[in-house]
SEFIZA-3560 file (N, C-alpha, C; in Angstrom, 3 decimals):
REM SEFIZA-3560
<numar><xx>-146.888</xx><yy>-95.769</yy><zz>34.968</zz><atom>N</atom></numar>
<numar><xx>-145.544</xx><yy>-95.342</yy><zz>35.292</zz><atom>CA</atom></numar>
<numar><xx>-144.647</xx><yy>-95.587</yy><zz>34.079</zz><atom>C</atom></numar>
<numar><xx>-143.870</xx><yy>-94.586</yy><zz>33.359</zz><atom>N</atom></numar>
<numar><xx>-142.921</xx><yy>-94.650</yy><zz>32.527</zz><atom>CA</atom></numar>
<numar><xx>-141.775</xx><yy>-95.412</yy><zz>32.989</zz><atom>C</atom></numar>
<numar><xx>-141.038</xx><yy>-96.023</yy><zz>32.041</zz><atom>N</atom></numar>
<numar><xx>-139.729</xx><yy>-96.824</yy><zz>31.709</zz><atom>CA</atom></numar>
<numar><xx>-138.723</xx><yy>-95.510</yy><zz>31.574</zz><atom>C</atom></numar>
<numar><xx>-137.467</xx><yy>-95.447</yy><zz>32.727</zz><atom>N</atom></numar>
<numar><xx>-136.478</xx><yy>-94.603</yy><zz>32.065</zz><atom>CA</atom></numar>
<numar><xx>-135.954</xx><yy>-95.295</yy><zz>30.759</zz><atom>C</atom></numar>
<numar><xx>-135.310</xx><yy>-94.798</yy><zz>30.022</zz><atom>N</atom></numar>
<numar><xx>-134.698</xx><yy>-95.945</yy><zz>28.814</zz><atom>CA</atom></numar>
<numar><xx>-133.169</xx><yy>-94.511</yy><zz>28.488</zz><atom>C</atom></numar>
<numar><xx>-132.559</xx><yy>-95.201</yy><zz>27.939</zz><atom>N</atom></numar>
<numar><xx>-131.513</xx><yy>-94.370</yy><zz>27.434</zz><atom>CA</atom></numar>
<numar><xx>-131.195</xx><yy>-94.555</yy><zz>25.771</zz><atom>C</atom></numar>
<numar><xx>-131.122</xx><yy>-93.819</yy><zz>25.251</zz><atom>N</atom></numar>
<numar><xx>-130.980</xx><yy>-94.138</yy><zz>23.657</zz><atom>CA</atom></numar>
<numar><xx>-129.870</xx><yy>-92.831</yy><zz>22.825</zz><atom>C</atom></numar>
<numar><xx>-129.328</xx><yy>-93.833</yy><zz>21.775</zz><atom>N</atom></numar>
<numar><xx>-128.802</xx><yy>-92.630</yy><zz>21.028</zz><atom>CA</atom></numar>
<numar><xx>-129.500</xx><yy>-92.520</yy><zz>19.388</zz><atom>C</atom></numar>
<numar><xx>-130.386</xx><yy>-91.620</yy><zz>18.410</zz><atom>N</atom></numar>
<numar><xx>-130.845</xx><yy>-91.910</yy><zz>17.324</zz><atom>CA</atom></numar>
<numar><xx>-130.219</xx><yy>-90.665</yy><zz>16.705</zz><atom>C</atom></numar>
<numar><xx>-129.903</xx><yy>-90.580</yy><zz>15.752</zz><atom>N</atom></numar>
<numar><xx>-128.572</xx><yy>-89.566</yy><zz>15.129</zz><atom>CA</atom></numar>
<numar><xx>-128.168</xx><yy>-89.007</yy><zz>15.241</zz><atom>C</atom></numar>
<numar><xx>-127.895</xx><yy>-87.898</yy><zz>15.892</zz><atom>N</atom></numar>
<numar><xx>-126.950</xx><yy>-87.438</yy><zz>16.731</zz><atom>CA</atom></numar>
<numar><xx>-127.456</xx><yy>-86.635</yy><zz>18.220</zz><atom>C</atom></numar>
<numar><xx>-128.603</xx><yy>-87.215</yy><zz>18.168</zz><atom>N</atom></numar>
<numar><xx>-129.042</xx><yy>-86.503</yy><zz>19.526</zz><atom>CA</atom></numar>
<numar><xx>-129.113</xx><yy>-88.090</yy><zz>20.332</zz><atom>C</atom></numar>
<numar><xx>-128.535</xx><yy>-87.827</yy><zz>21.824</zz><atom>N</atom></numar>
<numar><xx>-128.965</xx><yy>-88.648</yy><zz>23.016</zz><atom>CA</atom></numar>
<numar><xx>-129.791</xx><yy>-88.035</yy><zz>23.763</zz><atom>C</atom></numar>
<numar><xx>-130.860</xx><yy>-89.400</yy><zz>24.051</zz><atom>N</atom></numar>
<numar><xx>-132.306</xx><yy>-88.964</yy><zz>24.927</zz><atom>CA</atom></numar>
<numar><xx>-131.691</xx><yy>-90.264</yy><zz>26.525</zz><atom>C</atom></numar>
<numar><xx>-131.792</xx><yy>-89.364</yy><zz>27.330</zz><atom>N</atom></numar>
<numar><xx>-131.978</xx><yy>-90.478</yy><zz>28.675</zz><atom>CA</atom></numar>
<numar><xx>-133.301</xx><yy>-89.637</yy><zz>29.708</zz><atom>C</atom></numar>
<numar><xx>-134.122</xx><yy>-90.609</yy><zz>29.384</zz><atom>N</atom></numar>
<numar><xx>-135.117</xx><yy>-89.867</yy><zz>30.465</zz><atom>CA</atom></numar>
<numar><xx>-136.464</xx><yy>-89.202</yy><zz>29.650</zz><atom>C</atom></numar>
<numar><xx>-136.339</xx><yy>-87.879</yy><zz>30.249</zz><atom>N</atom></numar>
<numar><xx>-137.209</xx><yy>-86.801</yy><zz>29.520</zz><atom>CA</atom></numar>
<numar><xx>-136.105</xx><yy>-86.006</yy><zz>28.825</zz><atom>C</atom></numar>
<numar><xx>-135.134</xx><yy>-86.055</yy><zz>29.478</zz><atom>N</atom></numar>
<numar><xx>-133.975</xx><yy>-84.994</yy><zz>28.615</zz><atom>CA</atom></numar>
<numar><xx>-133.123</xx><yy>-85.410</yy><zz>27.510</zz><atom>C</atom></numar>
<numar><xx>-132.728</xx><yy>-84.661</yy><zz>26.511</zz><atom>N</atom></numar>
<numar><xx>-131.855</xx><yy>-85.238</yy><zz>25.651</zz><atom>CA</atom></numar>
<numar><xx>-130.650</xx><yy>-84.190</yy><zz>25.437</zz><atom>C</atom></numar>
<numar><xx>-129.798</xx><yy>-84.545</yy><zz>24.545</zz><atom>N</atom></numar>
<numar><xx>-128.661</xx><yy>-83.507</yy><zz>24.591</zz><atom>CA</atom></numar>
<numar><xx>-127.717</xx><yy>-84.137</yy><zz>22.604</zz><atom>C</atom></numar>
<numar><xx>-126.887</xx><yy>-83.295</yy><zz>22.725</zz><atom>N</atom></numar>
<numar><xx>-126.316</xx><yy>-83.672</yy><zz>21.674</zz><atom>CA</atom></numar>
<numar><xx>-125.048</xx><yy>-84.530</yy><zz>21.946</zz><atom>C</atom></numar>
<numar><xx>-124.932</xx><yy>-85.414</yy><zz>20.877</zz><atom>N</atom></numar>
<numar><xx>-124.126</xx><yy>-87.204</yy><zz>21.159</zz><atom>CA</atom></numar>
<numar><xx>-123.104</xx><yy>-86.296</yy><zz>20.692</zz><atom>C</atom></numar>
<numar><xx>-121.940</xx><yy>-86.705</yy><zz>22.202</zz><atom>N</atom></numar>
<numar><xx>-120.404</xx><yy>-86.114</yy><zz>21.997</zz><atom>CA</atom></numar>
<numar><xx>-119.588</xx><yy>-87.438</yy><zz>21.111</zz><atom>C</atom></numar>
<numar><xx>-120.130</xx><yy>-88.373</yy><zz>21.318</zz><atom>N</atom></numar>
<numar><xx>-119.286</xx><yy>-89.233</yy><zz>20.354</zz><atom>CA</atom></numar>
<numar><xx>-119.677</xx><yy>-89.385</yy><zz>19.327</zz><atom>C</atom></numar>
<numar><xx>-119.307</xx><yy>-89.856</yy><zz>17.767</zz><atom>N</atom></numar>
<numar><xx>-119.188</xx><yy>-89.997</yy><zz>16.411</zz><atom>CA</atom></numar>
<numar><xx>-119.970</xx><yy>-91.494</yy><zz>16.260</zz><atom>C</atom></numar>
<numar><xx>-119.722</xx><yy>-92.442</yy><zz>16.765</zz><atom>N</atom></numar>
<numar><xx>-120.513</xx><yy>-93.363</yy><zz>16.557</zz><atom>CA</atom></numar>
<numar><xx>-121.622</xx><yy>-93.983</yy><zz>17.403</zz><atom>C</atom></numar>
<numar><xx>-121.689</xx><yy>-93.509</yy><zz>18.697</zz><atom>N</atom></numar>
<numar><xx>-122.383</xx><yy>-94.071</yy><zz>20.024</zz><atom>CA</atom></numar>
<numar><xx>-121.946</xx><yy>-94.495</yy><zz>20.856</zz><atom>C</atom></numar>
<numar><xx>-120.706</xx><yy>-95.260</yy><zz>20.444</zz><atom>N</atom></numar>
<numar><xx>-120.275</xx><yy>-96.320</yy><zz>21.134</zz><atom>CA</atom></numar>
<numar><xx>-119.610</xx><yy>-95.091</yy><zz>22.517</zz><atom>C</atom></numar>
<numar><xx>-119.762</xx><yy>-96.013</yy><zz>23.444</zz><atom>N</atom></numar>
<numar><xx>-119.082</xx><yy>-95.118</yy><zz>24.703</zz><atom>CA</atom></numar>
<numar><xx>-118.887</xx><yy>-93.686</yy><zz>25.233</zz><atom>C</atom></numar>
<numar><xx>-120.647</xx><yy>-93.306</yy><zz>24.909</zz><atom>N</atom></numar>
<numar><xx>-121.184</xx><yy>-92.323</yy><zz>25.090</zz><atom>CA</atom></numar>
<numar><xx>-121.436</xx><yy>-92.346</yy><zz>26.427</zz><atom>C</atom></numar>
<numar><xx>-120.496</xx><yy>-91.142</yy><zz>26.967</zz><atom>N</atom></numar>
<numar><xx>-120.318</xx><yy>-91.107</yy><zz>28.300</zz><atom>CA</atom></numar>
<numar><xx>-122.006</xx><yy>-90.338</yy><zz>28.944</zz><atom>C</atom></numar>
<numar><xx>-122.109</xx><yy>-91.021</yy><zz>30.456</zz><atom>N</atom></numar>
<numar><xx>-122.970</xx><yy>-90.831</yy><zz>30.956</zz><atom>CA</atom></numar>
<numar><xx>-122.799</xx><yy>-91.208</yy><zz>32.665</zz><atom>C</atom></numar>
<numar><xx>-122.655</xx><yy>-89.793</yy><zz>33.433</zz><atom>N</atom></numar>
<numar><xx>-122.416</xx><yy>-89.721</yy><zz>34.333</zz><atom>CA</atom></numar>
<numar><xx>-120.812</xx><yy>-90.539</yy><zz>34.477</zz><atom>C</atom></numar>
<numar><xx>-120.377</xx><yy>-91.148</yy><zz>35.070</zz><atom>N</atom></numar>
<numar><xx>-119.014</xx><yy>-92.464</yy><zz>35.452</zz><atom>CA</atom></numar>
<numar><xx>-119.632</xx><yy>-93.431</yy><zz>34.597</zz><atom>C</atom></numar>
<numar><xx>-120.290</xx><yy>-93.662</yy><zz>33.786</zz><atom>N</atom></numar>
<numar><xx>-120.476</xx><yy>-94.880</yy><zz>32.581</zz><atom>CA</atom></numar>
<numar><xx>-120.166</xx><yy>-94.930</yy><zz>31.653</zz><atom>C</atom></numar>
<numar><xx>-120.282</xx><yy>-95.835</yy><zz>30.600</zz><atom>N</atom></numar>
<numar><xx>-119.801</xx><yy>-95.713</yy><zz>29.050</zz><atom>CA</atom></numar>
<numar><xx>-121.384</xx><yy>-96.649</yy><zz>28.347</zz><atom>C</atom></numar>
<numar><xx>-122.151</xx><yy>-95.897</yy><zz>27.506</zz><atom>N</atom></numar>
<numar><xx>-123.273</xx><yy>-96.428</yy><zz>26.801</zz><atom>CA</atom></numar>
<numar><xx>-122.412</xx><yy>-97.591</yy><zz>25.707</zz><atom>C</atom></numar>
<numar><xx>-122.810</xx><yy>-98.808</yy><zz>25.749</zz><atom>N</atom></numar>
<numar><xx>-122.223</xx><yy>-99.742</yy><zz>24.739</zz><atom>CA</atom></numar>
<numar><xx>-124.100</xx><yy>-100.383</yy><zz>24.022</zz><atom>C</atom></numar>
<numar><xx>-123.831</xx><yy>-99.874</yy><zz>22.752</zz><atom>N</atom></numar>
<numar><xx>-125.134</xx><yy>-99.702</yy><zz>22.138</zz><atom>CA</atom></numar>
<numar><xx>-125.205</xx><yy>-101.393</yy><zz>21.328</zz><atom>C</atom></numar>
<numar><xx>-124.058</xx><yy>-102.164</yy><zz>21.560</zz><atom>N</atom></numar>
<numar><xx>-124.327</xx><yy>-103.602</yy><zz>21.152</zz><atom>CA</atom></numar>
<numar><xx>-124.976</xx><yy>-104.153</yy><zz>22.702</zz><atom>C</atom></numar>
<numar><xx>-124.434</xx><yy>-103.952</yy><zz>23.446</zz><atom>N</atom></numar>
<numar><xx>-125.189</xx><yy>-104.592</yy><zz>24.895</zz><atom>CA</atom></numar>
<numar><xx>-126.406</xx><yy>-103.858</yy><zz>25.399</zz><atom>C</atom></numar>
<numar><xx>-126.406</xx><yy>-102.460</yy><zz>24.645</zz><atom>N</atom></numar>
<numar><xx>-127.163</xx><yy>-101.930</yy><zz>25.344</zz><atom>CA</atom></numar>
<numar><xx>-127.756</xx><yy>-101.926</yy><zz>26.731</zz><atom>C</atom></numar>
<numar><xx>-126.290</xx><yy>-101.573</yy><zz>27.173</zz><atom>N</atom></numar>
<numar><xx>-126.610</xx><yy>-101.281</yy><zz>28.852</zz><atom>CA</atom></numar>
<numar><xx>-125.086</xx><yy>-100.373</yy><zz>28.763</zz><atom>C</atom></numar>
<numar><xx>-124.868</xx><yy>-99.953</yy><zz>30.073</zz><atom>N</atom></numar>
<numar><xx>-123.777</xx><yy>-99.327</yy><zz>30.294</zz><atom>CA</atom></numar>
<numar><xx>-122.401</xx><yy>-100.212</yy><zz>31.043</zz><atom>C</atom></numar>
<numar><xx>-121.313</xx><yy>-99.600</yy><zz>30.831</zz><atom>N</atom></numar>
<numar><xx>-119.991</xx><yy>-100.311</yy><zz>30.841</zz><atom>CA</atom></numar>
<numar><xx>-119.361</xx><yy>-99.444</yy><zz>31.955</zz><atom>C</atom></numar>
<numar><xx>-118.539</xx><yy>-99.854</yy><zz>32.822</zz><atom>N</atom></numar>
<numar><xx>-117.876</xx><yy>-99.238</yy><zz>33.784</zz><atom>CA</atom></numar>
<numar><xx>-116.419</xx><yy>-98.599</yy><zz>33.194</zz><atom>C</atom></numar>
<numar><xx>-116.266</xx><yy>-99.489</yy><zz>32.434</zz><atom>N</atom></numar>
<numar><xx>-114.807</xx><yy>-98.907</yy><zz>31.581</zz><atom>CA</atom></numar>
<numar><xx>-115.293</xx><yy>-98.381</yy><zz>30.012</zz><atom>C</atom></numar>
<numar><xx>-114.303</xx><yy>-97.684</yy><zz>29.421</zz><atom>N</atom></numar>
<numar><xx>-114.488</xx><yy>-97.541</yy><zz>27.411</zz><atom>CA</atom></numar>
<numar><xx>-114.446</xx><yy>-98.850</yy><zz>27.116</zz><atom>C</atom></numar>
<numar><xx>-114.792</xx><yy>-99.543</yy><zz>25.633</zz><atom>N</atom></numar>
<numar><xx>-114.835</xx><yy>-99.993</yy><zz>25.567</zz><atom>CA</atom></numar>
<numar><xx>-113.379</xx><yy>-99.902</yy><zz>24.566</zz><atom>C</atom></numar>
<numar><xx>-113.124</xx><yy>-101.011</yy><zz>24.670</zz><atom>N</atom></numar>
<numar><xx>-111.286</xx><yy>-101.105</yy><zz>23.339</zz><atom>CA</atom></numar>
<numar><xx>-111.531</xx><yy>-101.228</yy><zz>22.552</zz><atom>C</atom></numar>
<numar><xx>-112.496</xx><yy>-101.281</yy><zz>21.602</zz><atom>N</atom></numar>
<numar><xx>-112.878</xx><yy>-100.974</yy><zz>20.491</zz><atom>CA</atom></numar>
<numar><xx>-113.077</xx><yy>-99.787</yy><zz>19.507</zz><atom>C</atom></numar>
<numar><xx>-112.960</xx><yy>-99.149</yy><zz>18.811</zz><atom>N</atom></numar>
<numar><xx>-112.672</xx><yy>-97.457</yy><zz>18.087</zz><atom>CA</atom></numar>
<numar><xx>-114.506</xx><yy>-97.555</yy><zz>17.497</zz><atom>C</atom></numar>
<numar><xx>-114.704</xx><yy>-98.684</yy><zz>16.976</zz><atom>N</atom></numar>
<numar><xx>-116.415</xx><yy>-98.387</yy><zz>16.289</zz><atom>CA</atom></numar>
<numar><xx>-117.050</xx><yy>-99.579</yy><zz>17.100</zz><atom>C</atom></numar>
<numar><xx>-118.149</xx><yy>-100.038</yy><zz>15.831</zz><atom>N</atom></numar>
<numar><xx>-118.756</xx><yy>-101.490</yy><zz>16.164</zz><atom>CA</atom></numar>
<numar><xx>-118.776</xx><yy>-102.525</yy><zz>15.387</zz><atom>C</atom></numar>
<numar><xx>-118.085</xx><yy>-101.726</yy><zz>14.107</zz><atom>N</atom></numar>
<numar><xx>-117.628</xx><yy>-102.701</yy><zz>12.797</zz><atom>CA</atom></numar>
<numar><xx>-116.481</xx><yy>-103.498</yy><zz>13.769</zz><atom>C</atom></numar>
<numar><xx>-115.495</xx><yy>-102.791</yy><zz>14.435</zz><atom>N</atom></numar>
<numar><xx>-114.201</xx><yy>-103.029</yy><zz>15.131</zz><atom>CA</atom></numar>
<numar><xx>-114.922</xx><yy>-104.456</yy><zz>15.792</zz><atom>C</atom></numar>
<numar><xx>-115.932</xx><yy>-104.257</yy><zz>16.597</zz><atom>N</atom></numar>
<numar><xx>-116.760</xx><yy>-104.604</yy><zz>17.741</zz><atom>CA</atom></numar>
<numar><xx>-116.907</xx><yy>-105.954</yy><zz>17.178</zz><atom>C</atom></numar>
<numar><xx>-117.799</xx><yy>-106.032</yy><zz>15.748</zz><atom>N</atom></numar>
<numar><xx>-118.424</xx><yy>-107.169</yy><zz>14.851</zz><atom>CA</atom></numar>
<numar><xx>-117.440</xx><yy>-107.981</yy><zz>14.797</zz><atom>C</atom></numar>
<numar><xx>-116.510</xx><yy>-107.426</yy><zz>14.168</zz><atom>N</atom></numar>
<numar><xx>-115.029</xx><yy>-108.543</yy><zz>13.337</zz><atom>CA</atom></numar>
<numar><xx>-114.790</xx><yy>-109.038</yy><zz>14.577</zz><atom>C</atom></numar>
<numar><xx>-114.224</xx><yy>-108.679</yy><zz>15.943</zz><atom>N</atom></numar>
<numar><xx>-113.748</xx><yy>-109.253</yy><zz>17.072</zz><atom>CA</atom></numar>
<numar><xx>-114.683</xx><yy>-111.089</yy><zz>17.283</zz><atom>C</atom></numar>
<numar><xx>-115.903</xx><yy>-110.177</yy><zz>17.217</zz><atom>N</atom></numar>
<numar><xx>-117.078</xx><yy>-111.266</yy><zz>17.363</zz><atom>CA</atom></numar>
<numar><xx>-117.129</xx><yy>-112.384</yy><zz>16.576</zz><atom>C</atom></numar>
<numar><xx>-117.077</xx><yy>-112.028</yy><zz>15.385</zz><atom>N</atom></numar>
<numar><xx>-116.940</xx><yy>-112.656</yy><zz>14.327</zz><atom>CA</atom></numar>
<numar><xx>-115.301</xx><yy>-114.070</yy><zz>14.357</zz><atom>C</atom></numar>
<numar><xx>-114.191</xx><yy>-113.399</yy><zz>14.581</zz><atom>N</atom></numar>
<numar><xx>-113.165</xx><yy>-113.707</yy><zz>14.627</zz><atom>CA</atom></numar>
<numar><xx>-112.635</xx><yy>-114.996</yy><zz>16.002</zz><atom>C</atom></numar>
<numar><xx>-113.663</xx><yy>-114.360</yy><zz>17.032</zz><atom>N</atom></numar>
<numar><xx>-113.679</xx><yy>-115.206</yy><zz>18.139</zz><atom>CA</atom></numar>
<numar><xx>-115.089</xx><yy>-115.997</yy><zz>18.360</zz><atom>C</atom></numar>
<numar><xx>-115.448</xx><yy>-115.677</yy><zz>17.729</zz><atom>N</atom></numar>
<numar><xx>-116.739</xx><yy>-116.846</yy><zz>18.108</zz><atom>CA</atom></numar>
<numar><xx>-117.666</xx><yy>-116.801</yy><zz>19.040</zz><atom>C</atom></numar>
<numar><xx>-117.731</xx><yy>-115.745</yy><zz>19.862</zz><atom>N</atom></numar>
<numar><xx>-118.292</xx><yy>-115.242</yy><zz>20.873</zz><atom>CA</atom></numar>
<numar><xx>-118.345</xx><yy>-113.301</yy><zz>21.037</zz><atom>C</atom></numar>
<numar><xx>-119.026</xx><yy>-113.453</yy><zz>22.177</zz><atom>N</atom></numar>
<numar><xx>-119.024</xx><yy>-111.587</yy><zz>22.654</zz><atom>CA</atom></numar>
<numar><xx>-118.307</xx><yy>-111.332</yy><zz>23.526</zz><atom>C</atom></numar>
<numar><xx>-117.425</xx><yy>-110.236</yy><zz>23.666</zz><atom>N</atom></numar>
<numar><xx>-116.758</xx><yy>-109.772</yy><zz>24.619</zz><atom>CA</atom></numar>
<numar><xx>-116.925</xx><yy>-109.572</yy><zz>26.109</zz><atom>C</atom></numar>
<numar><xx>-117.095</xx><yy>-110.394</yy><zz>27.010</zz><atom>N</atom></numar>
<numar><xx>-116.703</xx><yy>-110.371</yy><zz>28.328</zz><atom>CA</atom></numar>
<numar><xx>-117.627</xx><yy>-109.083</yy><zz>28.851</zz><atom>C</atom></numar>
<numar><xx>-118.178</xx><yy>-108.805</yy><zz>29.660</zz><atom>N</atom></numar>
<numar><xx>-118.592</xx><yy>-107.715</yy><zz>29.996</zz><atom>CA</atom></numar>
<numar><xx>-117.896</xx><yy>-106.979</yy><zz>31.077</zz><atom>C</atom></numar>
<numar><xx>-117.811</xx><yy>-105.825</yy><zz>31.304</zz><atom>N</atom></numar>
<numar><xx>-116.498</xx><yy>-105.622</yy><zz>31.807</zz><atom>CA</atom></numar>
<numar><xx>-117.028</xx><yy>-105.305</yy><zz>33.322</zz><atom>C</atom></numar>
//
């Protein structure tokens, strides 16, 4: 039995057997169905994430000492 998995690798997103072309620029909060793909947690987010990239994402991390709360 196969693993669904969801992934984004350069500008195409694969979830499943199907793939399609990545509407967002960096990955981050690549919508899917009512979700948001967050490719540092790699899982999905109920909200966007407030972040614009993942450099944005890093420095936060970096700056606070921890990871952002999951939402």
């Amino acid at each position: 039995m196969a693993i669904w998995r969801f992934s984004v690798k350069g500008n195409v997103v694969r979830h499943g057997g199907r793939q399609r072309r990545q509407l967002t620029r960096t990955g981050c909060n690549e919508p899917f169905k009512d979700r948001f793909w967050c490719p540092k947690q790699r899982w999905f987010m109920k909200e966007r994430c407030p972040f614009i990239n993942q450099r944005e994402c890093r420095n936060f991390d970096q700056m606070c000492g921890g990871r952002l709360a999951r939402m």
